[in-house]
N, CA, C and O atoms as a GROMACS GRO file, in nm:
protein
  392
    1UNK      N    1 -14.800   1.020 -11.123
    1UNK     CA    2 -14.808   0.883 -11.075
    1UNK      C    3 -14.743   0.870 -10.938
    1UNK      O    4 -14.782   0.789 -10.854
    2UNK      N    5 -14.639   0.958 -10.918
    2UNK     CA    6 -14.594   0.929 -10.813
    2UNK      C    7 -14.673   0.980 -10.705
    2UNK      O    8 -14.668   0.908 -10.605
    3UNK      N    9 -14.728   1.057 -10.696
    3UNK     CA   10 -14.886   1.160 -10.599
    3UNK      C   11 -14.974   1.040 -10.575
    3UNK      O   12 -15.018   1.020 -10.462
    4UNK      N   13 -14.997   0.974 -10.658
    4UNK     CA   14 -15.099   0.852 -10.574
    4UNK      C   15 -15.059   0.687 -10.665
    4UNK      O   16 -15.065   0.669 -10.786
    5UNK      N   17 -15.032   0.618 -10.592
    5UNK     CA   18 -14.999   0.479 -10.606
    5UNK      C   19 -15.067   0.400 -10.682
    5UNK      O   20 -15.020   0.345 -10.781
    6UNK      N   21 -15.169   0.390 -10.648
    6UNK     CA   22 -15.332   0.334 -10.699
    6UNK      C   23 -15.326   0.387 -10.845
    6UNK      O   24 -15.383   0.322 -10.932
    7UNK      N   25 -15.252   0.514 -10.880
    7UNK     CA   26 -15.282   0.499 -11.084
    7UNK      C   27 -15.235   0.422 -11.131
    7UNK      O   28 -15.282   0.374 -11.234
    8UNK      N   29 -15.110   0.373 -11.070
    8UNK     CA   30 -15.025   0.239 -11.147
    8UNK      C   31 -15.149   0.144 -11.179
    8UNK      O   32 -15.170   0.100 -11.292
    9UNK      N   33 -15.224   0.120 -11.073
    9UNK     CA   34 -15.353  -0.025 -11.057
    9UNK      C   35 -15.384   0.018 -11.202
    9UNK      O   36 -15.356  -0.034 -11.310
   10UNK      N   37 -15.468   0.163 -11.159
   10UNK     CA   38 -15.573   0.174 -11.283
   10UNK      C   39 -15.532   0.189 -11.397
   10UNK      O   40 -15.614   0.178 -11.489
   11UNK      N   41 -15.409   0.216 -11.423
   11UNK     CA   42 -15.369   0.250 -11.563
   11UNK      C   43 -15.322   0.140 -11.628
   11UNK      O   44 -15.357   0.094 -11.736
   12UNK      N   45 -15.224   0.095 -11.534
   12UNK     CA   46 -15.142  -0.077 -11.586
   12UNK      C   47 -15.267  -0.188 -11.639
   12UNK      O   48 -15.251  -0.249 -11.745
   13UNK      N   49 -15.363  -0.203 -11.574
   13UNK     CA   50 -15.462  -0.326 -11.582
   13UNK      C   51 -15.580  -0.276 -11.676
   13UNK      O   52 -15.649  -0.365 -11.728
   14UNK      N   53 -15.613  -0.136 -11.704
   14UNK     CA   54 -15.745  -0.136 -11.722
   14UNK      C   55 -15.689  -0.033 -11.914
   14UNK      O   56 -15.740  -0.047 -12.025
   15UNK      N   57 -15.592   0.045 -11.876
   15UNK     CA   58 -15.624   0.165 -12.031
   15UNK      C   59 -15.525   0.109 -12.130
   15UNK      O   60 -15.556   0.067 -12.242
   16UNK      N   61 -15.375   0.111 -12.068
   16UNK     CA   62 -15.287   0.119 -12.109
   16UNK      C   63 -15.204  -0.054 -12.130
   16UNK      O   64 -15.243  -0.142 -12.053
   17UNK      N   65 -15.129  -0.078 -12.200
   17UNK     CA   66 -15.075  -0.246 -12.256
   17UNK      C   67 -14.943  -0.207 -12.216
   17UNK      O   68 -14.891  -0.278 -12.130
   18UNK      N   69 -14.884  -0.119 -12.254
   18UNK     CA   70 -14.748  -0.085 -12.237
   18UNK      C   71 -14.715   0.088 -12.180
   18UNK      O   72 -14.793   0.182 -12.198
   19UNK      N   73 -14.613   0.094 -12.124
   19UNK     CA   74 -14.587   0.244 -12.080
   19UNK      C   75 -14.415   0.226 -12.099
   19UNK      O   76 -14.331   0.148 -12.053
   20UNK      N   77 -14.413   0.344 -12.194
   20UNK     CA   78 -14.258   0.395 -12.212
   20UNK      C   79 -14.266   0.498 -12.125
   20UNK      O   80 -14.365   0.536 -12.062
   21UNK      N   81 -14.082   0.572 -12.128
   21UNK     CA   82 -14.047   0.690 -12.065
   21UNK      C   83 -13.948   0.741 -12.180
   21UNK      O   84 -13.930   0.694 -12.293
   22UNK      N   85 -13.876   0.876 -12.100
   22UNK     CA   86 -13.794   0.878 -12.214
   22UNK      C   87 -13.695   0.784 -12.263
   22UNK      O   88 -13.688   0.718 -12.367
   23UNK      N   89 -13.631   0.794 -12.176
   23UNK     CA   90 -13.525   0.602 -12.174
   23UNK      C   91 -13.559   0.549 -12.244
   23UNK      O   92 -13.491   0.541 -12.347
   24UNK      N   93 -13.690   0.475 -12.232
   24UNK     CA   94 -13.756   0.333 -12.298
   24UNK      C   95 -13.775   0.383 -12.492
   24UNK      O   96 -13.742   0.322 -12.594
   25UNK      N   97 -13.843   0.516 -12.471
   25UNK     CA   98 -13.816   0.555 -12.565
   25UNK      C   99 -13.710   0.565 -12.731
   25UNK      O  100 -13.706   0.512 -12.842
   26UNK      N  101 -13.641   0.664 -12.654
   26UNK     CA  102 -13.512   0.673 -12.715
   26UNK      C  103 -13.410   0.530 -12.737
   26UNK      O  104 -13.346   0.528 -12.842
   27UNK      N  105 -13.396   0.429 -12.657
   27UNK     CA  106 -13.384   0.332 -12.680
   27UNK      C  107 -13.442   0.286 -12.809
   27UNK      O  108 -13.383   0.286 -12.917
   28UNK      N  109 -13.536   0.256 -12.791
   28UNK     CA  110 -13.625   0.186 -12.908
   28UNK      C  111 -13.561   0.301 -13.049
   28UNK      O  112 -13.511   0.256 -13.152
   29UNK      N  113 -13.575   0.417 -13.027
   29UNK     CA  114 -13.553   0.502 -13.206
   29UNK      C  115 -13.390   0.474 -13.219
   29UNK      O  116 -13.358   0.450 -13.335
   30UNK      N  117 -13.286   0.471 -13.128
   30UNK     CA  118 -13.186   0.458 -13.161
   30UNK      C  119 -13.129   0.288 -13.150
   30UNK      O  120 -13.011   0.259 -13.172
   31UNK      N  121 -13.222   0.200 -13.118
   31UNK     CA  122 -13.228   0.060 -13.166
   31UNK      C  123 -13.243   0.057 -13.344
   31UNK      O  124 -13.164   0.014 -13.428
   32UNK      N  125 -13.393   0.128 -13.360
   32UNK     CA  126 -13.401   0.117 -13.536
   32UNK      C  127 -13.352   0.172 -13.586
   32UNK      O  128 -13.403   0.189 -13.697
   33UNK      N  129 -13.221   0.250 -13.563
   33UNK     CA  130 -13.166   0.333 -13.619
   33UNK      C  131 -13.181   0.480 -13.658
   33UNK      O  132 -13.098   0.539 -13.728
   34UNK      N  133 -13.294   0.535 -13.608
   34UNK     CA  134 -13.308   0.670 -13.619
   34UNK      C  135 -13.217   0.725 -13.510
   34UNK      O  136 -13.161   0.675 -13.413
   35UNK      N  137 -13.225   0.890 -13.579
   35UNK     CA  138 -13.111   1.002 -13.500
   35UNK      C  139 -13.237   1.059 -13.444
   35UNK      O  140 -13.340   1.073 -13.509
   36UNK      N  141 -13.219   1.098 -13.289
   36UNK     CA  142 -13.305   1.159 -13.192
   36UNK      C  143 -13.262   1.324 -13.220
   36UNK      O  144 -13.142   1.346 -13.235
   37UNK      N  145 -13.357   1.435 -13.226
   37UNK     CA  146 -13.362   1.559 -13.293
   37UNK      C  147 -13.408   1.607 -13.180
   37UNK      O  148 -13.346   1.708 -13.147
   38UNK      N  149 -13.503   1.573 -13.096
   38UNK     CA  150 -13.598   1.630 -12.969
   38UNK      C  151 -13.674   1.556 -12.926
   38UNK      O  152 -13.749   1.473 -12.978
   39UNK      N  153 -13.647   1.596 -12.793
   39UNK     CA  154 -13.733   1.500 -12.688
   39UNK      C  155 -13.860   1.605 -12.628
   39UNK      O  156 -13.818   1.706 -12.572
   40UNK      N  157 -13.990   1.591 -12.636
   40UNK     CA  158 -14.033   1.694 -12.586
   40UNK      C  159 -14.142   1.632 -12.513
   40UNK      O  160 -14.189   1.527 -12.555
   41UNK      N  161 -14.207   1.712 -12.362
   41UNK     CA  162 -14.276   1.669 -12.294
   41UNK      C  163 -14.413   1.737 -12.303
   41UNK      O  164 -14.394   1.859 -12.304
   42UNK      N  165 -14.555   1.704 -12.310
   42UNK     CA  166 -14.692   1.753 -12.300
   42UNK      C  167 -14.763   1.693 -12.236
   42UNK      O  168 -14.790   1.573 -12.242
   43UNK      N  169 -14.812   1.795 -12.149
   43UNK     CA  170 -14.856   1.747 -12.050
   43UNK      C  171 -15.016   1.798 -12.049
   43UNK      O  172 -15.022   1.919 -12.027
   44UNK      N  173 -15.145   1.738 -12.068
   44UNK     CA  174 -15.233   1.766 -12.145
   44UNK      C  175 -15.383   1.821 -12.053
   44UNK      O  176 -15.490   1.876 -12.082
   45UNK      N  177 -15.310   1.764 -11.918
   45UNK     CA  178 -15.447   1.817 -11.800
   45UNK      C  179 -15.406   1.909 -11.685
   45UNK      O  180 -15.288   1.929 -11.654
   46UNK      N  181 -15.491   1.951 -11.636
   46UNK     CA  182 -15.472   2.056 -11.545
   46UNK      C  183 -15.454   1.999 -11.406
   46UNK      O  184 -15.456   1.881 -11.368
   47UNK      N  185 -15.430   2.155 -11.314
   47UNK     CA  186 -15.417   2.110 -11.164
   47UNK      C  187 -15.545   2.027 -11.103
   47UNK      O  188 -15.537   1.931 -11.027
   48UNK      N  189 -15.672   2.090 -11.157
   48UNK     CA  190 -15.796   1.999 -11.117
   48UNK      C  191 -15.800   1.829 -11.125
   48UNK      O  192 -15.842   1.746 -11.044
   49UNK      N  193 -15.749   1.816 -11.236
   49UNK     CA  194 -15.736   1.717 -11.230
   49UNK      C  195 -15.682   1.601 -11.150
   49UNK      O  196 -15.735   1.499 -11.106
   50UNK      N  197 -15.550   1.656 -11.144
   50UNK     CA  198 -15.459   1.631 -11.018
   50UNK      C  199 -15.526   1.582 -10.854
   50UNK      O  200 -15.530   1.479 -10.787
   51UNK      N  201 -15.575   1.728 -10.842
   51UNK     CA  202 -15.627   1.747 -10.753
   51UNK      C  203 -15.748   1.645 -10.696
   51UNK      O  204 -15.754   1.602 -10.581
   52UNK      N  205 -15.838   1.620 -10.797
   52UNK     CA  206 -15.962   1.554 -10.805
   52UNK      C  207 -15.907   1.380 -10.791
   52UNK      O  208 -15.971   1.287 -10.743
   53UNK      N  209 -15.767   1.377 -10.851
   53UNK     CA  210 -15.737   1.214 -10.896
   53UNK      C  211 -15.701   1.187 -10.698
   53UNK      O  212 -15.726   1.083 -10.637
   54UNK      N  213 -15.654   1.283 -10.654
   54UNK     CA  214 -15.589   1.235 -10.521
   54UNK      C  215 -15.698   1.246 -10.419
   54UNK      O  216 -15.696   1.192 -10.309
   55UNK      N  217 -15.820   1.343 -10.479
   55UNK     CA  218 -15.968   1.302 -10.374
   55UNK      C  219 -16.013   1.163 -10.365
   55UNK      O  220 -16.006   1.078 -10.276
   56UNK      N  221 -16.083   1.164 -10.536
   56UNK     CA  222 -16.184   1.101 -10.571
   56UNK      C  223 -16.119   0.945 -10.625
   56UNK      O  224 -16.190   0.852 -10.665
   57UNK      N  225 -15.964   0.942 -10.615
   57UNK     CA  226 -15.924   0.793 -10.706
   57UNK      C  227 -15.949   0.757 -10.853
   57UNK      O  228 -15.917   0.654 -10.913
   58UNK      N  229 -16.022   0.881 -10.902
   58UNK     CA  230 -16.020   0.842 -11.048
   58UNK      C  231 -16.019   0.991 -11.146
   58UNK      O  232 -16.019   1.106 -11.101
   59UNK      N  233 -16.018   0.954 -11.269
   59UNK     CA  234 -15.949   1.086 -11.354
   59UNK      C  235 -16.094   1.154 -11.356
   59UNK      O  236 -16.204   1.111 -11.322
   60UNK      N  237 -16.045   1.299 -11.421
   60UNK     CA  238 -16.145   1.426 -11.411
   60UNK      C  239 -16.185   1.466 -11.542
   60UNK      O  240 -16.290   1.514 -11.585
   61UNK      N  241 -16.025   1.419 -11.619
   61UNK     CA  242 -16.010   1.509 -11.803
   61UNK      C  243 -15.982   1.649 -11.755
   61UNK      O  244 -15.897   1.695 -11.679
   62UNK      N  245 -16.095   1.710 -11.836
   62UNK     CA  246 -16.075   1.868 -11.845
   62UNK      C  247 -16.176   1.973 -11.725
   62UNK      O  248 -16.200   2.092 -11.748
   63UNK      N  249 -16.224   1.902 -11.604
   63UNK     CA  250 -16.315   1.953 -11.516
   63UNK      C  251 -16.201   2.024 -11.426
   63UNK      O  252 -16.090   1.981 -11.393
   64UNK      N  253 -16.271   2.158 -11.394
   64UNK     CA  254 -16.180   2.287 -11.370
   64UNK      C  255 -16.270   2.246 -11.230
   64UNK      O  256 -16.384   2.202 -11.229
   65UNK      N  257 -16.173   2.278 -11.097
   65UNK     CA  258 -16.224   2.318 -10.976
   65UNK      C  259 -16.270   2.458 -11.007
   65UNK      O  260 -16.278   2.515 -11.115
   66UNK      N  261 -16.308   2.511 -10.850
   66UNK     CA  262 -16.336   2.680 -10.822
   66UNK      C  263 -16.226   2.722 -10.779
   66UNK      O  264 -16.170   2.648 -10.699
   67UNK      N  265 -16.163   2.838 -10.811
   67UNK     CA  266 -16.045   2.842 -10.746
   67UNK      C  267 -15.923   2.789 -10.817
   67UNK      O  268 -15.817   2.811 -10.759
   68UNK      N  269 -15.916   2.729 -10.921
   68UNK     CA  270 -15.848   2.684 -11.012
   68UNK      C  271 -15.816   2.779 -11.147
   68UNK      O  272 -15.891   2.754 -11.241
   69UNK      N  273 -15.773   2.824 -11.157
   69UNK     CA  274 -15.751   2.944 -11.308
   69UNK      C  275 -15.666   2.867 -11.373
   69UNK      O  276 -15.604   2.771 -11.328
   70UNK      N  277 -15.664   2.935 -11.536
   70UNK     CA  278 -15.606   2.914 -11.622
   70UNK      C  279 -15.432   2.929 -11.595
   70UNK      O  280 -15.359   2.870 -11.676
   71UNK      N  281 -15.379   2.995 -11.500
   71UNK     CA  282 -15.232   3.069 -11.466
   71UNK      C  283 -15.177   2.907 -11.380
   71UNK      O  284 -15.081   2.837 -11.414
   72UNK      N  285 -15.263   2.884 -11.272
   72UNK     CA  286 -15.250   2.771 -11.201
   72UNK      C  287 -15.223   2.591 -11.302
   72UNK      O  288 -15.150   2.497 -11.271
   73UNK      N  289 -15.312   2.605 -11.417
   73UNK     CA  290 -15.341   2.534 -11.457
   73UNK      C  291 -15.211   2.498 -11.592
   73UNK      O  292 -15.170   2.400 -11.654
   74UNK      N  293 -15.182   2.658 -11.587
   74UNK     CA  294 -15.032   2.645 -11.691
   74UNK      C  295 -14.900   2.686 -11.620
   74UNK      O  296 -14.795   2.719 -11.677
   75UNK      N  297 -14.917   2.681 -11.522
   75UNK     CA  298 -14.798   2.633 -11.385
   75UNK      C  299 -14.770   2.493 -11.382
   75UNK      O  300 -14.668   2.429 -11.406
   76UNK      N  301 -14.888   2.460 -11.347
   76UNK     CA  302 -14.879   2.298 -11.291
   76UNK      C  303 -14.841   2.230 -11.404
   76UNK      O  304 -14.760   2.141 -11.376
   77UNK      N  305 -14.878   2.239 -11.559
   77UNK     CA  306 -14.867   2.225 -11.696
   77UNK      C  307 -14.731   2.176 -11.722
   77UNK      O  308 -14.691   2.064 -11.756
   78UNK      N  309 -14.648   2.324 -11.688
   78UNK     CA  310 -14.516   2.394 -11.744
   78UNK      C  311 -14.451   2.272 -11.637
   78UNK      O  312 -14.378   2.182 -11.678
   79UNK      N  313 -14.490   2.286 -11.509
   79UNK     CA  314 -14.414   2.217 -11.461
   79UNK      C  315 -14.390   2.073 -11.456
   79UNK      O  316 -14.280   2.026 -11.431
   80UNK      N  317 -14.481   2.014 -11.476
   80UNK     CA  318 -14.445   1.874 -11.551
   80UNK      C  319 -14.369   1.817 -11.673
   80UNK      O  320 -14.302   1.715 -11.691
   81UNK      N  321 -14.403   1.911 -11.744
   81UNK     CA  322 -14.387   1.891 -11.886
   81UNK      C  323 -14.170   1.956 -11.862
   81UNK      O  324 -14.094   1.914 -11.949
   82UNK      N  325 -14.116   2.036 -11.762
   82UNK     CA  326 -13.990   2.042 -11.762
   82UNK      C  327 -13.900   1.990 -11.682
   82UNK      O  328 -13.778   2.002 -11.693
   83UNK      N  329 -14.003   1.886 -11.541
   83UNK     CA  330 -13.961   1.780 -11.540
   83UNK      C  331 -13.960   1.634 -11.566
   83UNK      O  332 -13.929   1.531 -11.506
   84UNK      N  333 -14.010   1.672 -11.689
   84UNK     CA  334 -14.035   1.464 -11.760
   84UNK      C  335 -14.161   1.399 -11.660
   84UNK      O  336 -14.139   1.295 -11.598
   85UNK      N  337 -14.242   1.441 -11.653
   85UNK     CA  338 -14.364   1.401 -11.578
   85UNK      C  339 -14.487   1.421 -11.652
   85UNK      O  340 -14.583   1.362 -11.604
   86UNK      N  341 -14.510   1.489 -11.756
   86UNK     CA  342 -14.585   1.487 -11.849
   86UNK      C  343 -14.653   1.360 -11.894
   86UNK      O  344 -14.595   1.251 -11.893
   87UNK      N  345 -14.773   1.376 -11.932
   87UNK     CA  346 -14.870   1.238 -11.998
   87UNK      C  347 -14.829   1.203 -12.128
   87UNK      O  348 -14.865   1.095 -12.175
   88UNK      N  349 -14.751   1.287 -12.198
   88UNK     CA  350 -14.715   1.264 -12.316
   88UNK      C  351 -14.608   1.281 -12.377
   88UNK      O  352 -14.593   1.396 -12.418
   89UNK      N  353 -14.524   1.208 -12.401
   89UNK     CA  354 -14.390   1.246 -12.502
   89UNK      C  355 -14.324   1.260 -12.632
   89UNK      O  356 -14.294   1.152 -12.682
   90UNK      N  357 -14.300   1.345 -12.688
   90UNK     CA  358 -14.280   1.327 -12.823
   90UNK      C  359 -14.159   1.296 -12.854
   90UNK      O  360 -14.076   1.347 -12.779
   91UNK      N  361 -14.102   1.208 -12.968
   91UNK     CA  362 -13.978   1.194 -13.006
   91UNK      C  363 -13.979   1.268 -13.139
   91UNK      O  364 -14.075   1.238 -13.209
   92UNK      N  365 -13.876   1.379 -13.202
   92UNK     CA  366 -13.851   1.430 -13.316
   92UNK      C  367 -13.725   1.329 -13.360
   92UNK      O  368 -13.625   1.318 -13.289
   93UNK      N  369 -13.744   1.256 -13.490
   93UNK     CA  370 -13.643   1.171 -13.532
   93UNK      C  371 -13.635   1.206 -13.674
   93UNK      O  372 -13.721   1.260 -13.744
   94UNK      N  373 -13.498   1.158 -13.710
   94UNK     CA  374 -13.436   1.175 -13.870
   94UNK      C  375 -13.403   1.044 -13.893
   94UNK      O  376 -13.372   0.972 -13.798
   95UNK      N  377 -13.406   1.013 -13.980
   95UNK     CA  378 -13.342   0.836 -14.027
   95UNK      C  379 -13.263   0.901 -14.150
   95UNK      O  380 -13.291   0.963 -14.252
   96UNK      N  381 -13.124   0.843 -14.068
   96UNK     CA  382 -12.991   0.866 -14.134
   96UNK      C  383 -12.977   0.831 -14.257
   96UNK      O  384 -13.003   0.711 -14.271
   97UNK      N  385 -12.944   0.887 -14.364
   97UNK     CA  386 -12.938   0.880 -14.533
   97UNK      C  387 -12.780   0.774 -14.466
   97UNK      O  388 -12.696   0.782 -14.376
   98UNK      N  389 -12.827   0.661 -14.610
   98UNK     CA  390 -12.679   0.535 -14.611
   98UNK      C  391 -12.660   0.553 -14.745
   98UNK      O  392 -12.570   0.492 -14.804
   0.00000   0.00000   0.00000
């Protein structure tokens, strides 16, 4: 999101109602009282994608450029997903025995 401005437009108004982070997250499980176990990040599209969103202004999914490999594609992956930039987050939670 931060690579092009314009996803906020398209995502805020048109797919998505709400957007957490981890923060917003974890907040909320340790509001209802669950114990946080793991925070984990997945990040579910490739560099093409990326790439294509900052051409073309809109998403790609799973369309591979030329020149794009699988190594590139789990670089760009790895690297989102270990700095909290990932499309997806998981929370692992326990709800504390009373």
């Amino acid at each position: 999101m931060s690579l092009l401005p314009s996803f906020h437009k398209h995502f805020y108004r048109r797919a998505h109602r709400w957007y957490f982070d981890k923060h917003s997250l974890e907040t909320c499980a340790t509001r209802a009282s669950f114990e946080i176990i793991n925070t984990r990040f997945i990040h579910r599209f490739g560099l093409s994608n990326t790439l294509l969103w900052l051409k073309e202004r809109r998403p790609h999914g799973k369309t591979r450029l030329e020149g794009i490999d699988e190594t590139a594609d789990g670089f760009w992956k790895s690297y989102l997903e270990d700095t909290g930039q990932s499309d997806t987050i998981y929370l692992e939670l326990r709800k504390p025995n009373r």
